[in-house]
N, C-alpha and C positions, 0 to 999 in steps of 0.2 A: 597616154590615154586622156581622151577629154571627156568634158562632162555627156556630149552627146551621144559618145560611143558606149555610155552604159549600160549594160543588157536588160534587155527589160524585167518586170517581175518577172520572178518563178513561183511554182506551187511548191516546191519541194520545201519542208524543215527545215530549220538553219541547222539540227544534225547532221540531216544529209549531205546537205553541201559541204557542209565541212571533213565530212567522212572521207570522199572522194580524195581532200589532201590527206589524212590519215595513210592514207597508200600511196603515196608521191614518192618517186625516185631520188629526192631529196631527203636526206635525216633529218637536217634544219629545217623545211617544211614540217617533214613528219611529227617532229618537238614540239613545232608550235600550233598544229593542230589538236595534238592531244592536250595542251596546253588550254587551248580554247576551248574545247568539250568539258574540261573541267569546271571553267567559268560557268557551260551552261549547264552544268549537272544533272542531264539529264539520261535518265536508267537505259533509256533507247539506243544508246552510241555502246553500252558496258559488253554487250556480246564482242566489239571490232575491240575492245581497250583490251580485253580479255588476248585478245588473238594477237594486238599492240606488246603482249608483254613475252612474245619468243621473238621478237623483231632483234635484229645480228646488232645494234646501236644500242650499247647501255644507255643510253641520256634518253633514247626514244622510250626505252623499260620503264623508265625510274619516272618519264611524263605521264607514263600511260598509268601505271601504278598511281601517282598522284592525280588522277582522274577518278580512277575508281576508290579512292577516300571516300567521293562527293557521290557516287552514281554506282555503283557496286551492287548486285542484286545477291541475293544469300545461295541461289544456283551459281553462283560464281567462286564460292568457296574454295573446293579442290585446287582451281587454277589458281588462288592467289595465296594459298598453304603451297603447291608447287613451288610458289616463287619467292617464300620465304624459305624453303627449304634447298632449293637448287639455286636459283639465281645468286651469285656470288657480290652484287655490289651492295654494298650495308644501304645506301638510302632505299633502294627495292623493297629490302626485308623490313626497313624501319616502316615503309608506307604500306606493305604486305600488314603487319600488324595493327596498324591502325584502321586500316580495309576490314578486319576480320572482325575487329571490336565493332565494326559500323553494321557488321551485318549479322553481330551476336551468333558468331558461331560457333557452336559448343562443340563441335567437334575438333578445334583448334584447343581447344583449353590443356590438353597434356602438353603437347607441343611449346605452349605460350609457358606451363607450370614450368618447363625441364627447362629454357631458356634463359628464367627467371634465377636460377642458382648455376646453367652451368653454359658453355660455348656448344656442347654436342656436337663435338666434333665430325663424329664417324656418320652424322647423319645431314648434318648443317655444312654445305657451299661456304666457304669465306673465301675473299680477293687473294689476300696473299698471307705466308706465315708469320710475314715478320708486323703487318696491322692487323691479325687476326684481334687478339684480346684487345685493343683499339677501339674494334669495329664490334665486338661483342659487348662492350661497355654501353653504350649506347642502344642494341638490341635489348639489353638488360632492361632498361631503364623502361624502352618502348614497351616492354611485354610484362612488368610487373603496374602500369599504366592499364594497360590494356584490362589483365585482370579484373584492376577495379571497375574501368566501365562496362564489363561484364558482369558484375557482382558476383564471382565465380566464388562460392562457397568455397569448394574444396581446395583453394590453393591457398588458405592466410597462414598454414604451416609451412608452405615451401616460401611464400615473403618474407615470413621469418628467418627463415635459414638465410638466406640471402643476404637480410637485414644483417646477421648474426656472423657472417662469412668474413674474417679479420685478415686476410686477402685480398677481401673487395675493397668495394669505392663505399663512400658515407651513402647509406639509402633512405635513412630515416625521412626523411620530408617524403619524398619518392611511397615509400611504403605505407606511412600513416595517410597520405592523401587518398594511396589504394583501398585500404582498410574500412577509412572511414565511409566508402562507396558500398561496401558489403555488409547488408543486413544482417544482425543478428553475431555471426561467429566474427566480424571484422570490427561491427561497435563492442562487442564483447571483449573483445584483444584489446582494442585499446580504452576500454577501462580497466583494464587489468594492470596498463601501462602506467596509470595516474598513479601506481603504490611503488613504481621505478625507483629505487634507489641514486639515479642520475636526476636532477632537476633541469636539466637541459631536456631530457627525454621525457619528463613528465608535462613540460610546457611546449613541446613540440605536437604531444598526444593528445592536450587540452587543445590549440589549434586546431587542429584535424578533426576536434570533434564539433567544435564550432562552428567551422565550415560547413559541415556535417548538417546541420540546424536540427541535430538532433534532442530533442524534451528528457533523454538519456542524464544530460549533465545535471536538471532541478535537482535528481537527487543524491547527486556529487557535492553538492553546494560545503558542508559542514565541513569534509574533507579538504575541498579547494580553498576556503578561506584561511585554514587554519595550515596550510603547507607551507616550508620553510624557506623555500624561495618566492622572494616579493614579485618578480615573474609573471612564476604561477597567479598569487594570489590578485595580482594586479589584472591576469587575463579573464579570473573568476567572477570578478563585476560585472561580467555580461550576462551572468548565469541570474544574477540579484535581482529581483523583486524591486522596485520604489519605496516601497512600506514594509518591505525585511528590515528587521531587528538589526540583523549583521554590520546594516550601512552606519546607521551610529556607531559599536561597537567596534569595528575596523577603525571608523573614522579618528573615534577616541584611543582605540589602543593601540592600532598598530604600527608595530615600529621605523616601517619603510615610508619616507616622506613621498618615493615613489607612489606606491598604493594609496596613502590619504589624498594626495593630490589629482590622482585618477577617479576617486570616490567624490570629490567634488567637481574633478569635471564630466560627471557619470549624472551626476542626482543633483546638485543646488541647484538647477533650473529647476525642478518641480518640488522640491524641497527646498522650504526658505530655512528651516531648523538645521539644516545640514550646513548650509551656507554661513550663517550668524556662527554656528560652534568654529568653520573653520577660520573665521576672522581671527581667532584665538588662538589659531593652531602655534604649535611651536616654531615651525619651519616656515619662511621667508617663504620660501615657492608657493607651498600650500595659501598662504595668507594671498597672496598674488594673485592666484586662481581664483579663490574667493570671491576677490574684488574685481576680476575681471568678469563674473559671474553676477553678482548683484547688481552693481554700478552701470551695466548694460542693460539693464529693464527699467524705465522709465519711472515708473511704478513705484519703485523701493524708494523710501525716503529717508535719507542720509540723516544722522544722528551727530550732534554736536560733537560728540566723546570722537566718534569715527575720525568726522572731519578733522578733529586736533589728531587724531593718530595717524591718518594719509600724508599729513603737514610733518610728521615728526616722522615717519617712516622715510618721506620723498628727501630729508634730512641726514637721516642718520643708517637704511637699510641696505642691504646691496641691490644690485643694478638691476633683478628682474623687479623687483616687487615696487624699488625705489622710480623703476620706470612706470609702472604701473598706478601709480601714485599719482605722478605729474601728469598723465593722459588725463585723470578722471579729476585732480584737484578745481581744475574752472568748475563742476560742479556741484561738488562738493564744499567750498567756501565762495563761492560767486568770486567779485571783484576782489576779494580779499586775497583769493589768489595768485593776481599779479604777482606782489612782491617780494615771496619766497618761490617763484617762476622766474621771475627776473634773475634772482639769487643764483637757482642753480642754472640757466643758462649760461650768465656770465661767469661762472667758475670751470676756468681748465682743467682742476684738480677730479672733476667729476667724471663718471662713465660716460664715453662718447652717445652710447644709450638712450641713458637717464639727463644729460642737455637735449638731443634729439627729440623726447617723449616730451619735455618742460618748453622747446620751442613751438612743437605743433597744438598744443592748449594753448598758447597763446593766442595763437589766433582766434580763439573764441572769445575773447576779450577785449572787442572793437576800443581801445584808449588807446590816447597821441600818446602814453608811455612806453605801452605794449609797440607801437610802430617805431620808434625810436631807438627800444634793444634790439629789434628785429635788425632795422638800419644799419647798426653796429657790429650784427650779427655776421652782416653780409661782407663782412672784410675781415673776417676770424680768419686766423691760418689752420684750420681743418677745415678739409673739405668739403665734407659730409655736413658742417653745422653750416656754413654758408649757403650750400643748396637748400637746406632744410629751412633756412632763414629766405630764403629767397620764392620759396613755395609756398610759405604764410603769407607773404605778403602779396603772392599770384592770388592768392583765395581772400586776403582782406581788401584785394582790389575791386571786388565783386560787392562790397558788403554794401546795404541799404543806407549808411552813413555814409552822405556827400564828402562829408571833411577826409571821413577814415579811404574813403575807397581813392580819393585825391589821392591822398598823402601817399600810399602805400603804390600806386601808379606811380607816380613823381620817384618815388624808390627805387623803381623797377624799371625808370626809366635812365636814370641813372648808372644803374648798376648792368645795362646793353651799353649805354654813352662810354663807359672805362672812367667813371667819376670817383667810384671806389675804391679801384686799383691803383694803388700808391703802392711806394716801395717801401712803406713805411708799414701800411696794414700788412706786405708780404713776409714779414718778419718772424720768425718760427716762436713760438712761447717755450719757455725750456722749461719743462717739469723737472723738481726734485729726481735724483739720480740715485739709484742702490750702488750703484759702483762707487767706488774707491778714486779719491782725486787722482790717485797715480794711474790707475787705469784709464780715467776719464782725459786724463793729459796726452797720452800712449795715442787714443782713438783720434783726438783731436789733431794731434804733430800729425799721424798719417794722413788724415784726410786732406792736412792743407799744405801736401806737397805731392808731385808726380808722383807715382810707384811703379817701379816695375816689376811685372813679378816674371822668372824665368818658368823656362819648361820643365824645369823639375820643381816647381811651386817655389824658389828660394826668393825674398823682395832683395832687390840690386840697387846698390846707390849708383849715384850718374859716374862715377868713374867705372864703377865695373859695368855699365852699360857702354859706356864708350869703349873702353879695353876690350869687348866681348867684341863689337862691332870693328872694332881693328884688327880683329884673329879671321876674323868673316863668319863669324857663329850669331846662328838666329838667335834675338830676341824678343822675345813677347812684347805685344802692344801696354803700351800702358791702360790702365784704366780711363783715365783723362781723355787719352786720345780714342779708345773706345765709344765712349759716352758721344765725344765729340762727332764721331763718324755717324754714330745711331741718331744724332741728335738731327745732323745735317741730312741723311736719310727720312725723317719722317716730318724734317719740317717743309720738305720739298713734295707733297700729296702729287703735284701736275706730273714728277715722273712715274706715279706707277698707276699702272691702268685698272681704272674700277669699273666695272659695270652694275654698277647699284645705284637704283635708285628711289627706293622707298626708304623709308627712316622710323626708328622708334622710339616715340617721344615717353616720356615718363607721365602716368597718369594719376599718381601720387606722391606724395611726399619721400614714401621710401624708392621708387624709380626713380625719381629728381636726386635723390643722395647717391645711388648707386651709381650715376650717370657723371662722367670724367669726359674730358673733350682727348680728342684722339686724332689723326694726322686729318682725316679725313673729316673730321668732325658732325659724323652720322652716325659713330656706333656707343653701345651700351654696353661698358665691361665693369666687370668690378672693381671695388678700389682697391691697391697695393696693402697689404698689413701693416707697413711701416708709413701710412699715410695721416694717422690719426694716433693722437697720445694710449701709451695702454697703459692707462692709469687705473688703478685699483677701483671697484664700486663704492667703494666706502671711503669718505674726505680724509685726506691724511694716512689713507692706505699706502699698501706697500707695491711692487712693482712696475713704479714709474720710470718712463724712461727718457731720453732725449726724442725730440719729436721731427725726423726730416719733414722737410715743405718745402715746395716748388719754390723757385725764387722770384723777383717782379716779374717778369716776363712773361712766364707761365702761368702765375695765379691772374693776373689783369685775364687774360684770354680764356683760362678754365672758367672765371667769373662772369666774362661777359656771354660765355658759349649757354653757363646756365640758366643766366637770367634769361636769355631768346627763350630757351626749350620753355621754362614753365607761364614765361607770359604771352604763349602761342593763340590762348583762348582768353585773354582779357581784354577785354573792350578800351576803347579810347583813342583817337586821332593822335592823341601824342604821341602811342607807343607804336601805331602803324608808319609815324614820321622818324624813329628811331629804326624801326628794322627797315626801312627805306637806306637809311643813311649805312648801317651796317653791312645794307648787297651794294653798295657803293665803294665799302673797305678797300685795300690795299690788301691784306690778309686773306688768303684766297680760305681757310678754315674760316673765318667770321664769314665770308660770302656767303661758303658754303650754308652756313649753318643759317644762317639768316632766310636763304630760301627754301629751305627745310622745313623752318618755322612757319613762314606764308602758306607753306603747302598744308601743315598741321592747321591752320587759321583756316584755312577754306574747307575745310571738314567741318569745322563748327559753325563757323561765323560769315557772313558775307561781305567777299572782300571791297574796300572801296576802289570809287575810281582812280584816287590818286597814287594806286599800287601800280596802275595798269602802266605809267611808261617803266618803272624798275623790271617789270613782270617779262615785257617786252625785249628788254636791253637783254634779263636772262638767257631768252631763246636763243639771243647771238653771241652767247660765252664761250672762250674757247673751253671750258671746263667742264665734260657730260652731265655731271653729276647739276649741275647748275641748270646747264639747259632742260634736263628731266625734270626738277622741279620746276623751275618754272611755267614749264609746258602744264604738271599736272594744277599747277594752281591756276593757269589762266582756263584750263579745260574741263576745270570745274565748279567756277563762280562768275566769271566775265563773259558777258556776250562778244569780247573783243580779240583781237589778235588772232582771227582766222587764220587769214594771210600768211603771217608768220608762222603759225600751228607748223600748216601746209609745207613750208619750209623742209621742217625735221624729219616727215615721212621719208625722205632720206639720209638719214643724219649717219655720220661712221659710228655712232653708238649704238648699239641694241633694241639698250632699254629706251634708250631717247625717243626710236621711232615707236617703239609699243608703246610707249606714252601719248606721241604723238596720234597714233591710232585712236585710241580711246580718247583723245581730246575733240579733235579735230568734231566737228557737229554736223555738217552734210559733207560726204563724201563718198562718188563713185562707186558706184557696185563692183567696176573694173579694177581699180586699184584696191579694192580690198582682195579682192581673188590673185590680184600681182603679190600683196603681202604677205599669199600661204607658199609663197614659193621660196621667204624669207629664210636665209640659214641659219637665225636664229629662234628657238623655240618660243622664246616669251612674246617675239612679233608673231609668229602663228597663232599663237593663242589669241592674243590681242585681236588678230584678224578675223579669226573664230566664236568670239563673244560677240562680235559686233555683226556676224553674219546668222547666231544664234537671236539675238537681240530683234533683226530683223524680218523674222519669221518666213522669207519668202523658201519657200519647197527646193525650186529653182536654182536660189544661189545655194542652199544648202547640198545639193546631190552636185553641185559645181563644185563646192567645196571639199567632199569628201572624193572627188574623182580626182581633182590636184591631190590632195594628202596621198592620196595612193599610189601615185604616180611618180612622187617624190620618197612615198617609200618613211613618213612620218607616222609612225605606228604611235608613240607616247601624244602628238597630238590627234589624231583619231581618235585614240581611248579618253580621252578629256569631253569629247564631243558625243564620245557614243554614253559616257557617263551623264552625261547633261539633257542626251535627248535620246529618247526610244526612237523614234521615226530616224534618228542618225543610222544606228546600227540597222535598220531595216533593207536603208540604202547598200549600208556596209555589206550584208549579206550577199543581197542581190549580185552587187560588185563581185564576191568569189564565188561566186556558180558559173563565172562566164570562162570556159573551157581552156580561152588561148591565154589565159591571164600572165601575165609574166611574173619572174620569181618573186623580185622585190617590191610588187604589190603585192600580192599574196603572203606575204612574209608578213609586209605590214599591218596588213586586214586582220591576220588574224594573230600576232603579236595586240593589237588594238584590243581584237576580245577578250582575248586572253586577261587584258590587264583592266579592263573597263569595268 
């Protein structure tokens, strides 16, 4: 079909039209019409859904049943209680109930009560014997639901039973959510519940009634705070007043640092009195919370005592509080801060945490000192302080100080150059060990010889390795040569094929630490446990351990992959002539990541011209991932490299050409209508945005008469999402009588999903 053969408008509803397939000799049709009526919910189509649910096609039932969810009229009742009660497939009955609750009717309520405790056999359809109770599990669930959104008075004894049936499945969430739907005898049951004997039950009952928002719990309060489980009394805060008594008295007395710490992060923002006692508090958390609470309002003014206790805390506390400490210490002692910043930065023996917290204040303290441990920072063998070192110095390159913002660019440019990656910085720090030298001798002999370990887990010296292999009996790879295989595996990116080509760059300090370089050197994963020391929060704590680290190889390339990602938006010709030099790499990860970074650069900042020949050279990489950025960076800050653009519109990558798409700045109306014919979905899109973009009526009904033709139903629904006048067209399109299957399919698969 072309665009011109499209029938013209009709008068008729888009129910009607759509009804017409609703009867189709097709089930697949039939599916996905009722499919679509559901989207438009509307009550006009619910007489044929009705007559939809004795159709010979369970899936047709179980469509049309999930239509009338949305469009269900309360004269429909009978027929869809039939169809809980005969129709044997459990999704039926499961959408039969939720049908019923939609059109409150009460004449379903025994039905929905007897369901709710039992399968009713002798009256209730199930598929088969042996997923009856299966498939009753889940009717259970639907119809003691249902209940509540009926507020059915008379069933919170048969919930109960239910609840109470030591047979069944756990219903308590299930039931207390029903409960607390029902005025009066349902909030009444579950105040009843709060005097439960189980404190798991009594804090699941307090939820439910919170939910609830019912004024019921004010006068619970006395009870709630004073319950035995911290839980409970922790969820009772909500209940509290600002200026209730309780919140000091709790704060003071009670014994769960849980709940004091919840009371301060409940009340010290409008209570400074609440705040100041818990500076005092006994427990490390609570004090923590405190200061994350005052130190955050501009307003409060730091008191000498404090500031010497932040100093001796970030010293001597463990790792929440002691973190919390060095975030807010720059101001809390000004400049004075530096040098027990400095301190705990540069001590290994410290939480990975609390250096992390002590590195990013620094940077509030634009001094050549502060740039220098940073410096130093950037060549630590943990990984996480090095990004985080590297991301101070991304934000102190910004700062109003000529010298500091030099300096800290000069850093940064260095640390892309491989100036910092020595084999010398690569070097792992060994923390104090709890093991036993004999043990510690044990781990070290294995690790720095071959092993091999057999199929029955036994480690084999090289003679029984060779004697096994002269019998002709498998033996397991070694670890070494394992490692070695994975190794050679990921460091080869050009053999596995990607089609990705957007990247996500870290937009803080903790995405910058999170972020490890990877074969492809575009993705974000977390870092391994054994990446960074687990050294106790407290100096001279206990379970430290030996600290694996990448060796030169790999820290030089993690280091330089981090330093591109965070100095994506920092200004400076030096640092645009360093990622210049890096897409010129040998190393196809530094390429890559280098024009990753460009592409992050031209979101912010506008790129120069002297980008435009690397920008260029990009488009003609044999590596996609390269040519898509580049495309997206020249296609979004340079008036240049049309020509080349034009190129990619056919490139053997995907993404490439849907980049290309969207770069490319005048281009043919014809060639974009050639691009919805694309086998890939991201280039129909692409081709789609830019014919939405366009506005012309014209290419648009051009457009939607390819998609149909082709039978693109997920790009259809994208369009019909984006434009009402799309679907109008769309309509139109299935009213025309000869329509073939796989438009039609697609049309209304489109509404269905739009």
């Amino acid at each position: 079909m072309i665009a011109e053969n499209l029938p013209p408008k009709v008068s008729s509803a888009p129910v009607e039209i759509i009804l017409r397939r609703l009867k189709a000799e097709d089930e697949v049709v039939r599916c996905a019409a009722a499919r679509a009526l559901a989207a438009l919910g509307d009550a006009a189509a619910a007489p044929h859904l009705v007559e939809a649910l004795l159709d010979e096609d369970p899936d047709v039932r179980t469509d049309a049943m999930y239509a009338l969810v949305r469009c269900a009229r309360p004269e429909d009742a009978d027929a869809l209680r039939r169809s809980l009660l005969g129709d044997p497939v459990k999704e039926v009955k499961i959408l039969a109930i939720e049908a019923l609750a939609a059109v409150k009717d009460a004449a379903s309520l025994p039905l929905l009560m007897a369901l709710s405790k039992d399968r009713c056999d002798h009256d209730v359809a199930w598929e088969d014997e042996a997923g009856m109770w299966d498939d009753w599990l889940d009717v259970q669930l639907a119809a003691i639901a249902a209940l509540g959104d009926m507020a059915a008075q008379g069933a919170v004894q048969d919930m109960l039973l239910a609840r109470d049936d030591e047979m069944g499945q756990e219903l308590d969430d299930v039931v207390f959510a029903a409960l607390a739907k029902i005025p009066e005898s349902g909030i009444t049951t579950l105040l009843s519940l709060l005097h439960d004997s189980n404190p798991r039950v009594r804090e699941q009952a307090l939820i439910a009634l919170s939910k609830a928002n019912s004024d019921v719990l004010t006068t619970q309060v006395e009870l709630l705070v004073q319950d035995s489980s911290p839980q409970v009394r922790r969820l009772a805060l909500s209940c509290l007043d600002s200026e209730s008594s309780w919140v000091g008295r709790l704060l003071r007395d009670d014994p769960s640092d849980l709940v004091r710490r919840a009371l301060v992060e409940t009340f010290a923002e409008t209570r400074r009195d609440i705040a100041l006692m818990a500076l005092e508090d006994r427990s490390e958390e609570v004090r923590s919370a405190a200061l994350e609470v005052v130190l955050s309002r501009p307003e409060f003014q730091i008191s000498e005592d404090l500031a010497a206790n932040m100093q001796a805390w970030m010293m001597t506390s463990g790792q929440t509080l002691a973190a919390t400490c060095a975030r807010f210490l720059p101001r809390a002692c000004g400049t004075a801060a530096h040098v027990p910043l400095c301190e705990v930065v540069c001590d290994p023996a410290r939480a990975l945490e609390v250096r992390i917290a002590a590195l990013r204040a620094l940077k509030d303290l634009p001094l050549d000192a502060v740039i220098a441990v940073l410096k130093t920072c950037v060549s630590d063998p943990t990984r996480q302080i090095r990004a985080s070192a590297l991301s101070s110095l991304a934000t102190l390159s910004k700062a109003e100080d000529d010298a500091v913002s030099q300096s800290a660019r000069a850093a940064l440019v260095g640390a892309i150059s491989g100036q910092f990656a020595t084999e010398e910085a690569a070097k792992p720090v060994r923390a104090e060990s709890e093991e036993s030298p004999v043990e510690a001798s044990k781990v070290e002999d294995i690790a720095s010889h071959r092993v091999t370990i057999s199929q029955d887990g036994d480690i084999l010296s090289e003679d029984e390795v060779q004697a096994r292999k002269a019998r002709g009996e498998a033996v397991e790879k070694s670890e070494g040569e394992q490692d070695r295989e994975s190794s050679e595996n990921t460091q080869n990116p050009e053999s596995q094929e990607s089609n990705v080509i957007d990247v996500t760059f870290p937009k803080s300090t903790l995405a910058a630490i999170q972020t490890i370089s990877t074969d492809n050197g575009d993705r974000i994963v977390s870092p391994r446990s054994g990446d960074a020391p687990q050294a106790s929060s407290k100096k001279g704590g206990k379970g430290k351990r030996r600290v694996p680290v990448d060796g030169p190889d790999s820290f030089a390339m993690d280091l330089r992959l981090v330093a591109l990602r965070v100095s994506a938006d920092c200004h400076g010709e030096d640092l645009e002539q360093v990622f210049c030099d890096a897409a010129e790499a040998t190393d196809l990860t530094l390429r890559i990541a280098a024009y990753a970074t460009l592409v992050q650069r031209s979101e912010v900042l506008p790129l120069s011209e002297s980008l435009l020949p690397a920008l260029i050279k990009g488009l003609g990489d044999e590596n996609p991932l390269i040519r898509g950025y580049a495309a997206q960076a020249i296609g979004k800050c340079l008036p240049h490299g049309e020509k080349e653009l034009e190129a990619l519109l056919d490139d053997a990558d995907a993404l490439v050409r849907a980049t290309a798409l969207h770069a490319v700045a005048s281009l043919p109306g014809e060639r974009v209508l050639l691009a919805l014919r694309d086998d890939s979905s991201f280039v129909r899109q692409a081709a789609m945005e830019r014919v939405l973009a366009g506005g012309s009526p014209k290419e648009l009904t051009q457009s939607i008469a390819i998609l149909l033709e082709e039978g693109f139903s997920s790009n259809l629904a994208e369009v019909c999402r984006q434009s009402a006048e799309a679907q109008k067209y769309l309509i139109t399109a299935l009213a025309a009588e000869d329509l073939a299957r796989k438009p039609t399919l697609a049309g209304l698969e489109a509404i269905a999903s739009a």
